[in-house]
N, C-alpha and C positions, 0 to 999 in steps of 0.2 A: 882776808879781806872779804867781807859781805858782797854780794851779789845779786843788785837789781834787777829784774830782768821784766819787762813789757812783750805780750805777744797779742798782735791785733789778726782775726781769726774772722774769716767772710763762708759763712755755707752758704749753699745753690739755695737757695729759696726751695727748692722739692725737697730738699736733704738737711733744713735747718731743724727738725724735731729730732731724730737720730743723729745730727751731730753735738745735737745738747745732749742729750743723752751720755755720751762718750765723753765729752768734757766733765760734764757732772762726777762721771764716774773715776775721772783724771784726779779733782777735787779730794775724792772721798781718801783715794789713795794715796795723792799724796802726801796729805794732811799727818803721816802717819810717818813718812821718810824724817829721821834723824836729824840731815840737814834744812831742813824744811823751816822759816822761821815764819814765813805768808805764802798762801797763794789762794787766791781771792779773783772769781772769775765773775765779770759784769756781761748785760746784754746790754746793745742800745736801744735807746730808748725810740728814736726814731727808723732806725731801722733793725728790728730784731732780728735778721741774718749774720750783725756784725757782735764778733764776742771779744773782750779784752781779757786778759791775764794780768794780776799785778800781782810779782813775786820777790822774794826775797828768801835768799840762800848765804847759809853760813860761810861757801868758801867752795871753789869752783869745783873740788874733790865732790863736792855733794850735787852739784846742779850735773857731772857729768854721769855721777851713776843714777839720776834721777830720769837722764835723758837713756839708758839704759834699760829702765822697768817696761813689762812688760805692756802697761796700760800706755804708756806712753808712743811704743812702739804702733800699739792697736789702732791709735789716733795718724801718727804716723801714713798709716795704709788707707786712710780715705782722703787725704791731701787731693791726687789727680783728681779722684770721681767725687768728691762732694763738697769741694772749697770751689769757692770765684777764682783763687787766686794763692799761690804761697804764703802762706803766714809770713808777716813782717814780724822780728823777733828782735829789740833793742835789751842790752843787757850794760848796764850805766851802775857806777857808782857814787853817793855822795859827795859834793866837791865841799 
């Protein structure tokens, strides 16, 4: 079963150029994972600190070892010191 998954992404306003950064570079690599069939990162428009994820994975086997990689990890360890807040993370399938 396919695998939607939304993740809505707040940096500190000091730390929202280096946390594009590292997202960008979540992009480049994911783009590249097997299971991989979207991931597609937006900025808003009204406030450029806030970043969305729209992804879509073959089958949970692959979003778990994706949550495994090491870019992913890297992003992982600036959550306390350079987000507002926990990433909200909804993973929904087609009804």
């Amino acid at each position: 079963m396919k695998i939607h998954l939304t993740a809505i992404i707040k940096a500190k306003e000091e730390h929202q150029a280096e946390v594009l950064k590292v997202l960008q570079n979540m992009v480049k690599e994911t783009r590249k994972e097997e299971a991989c069939e979207l991931y597609n990162l937006h900025q808003g428009i009204e406030d450029k600190n806030q970043f969305v994820f729209y992804e879509i994975w073959k089958n949970e086997a692959g979003l778990t070892l994706h949550n495994q990689q090491p870019y992913i990890k890297a992003f992982g360890a600036l959550i306390e010191e350079k987000l507002q807040e926990i990433p909200q993370i909804y993973t929904t399938s087609i009804i």
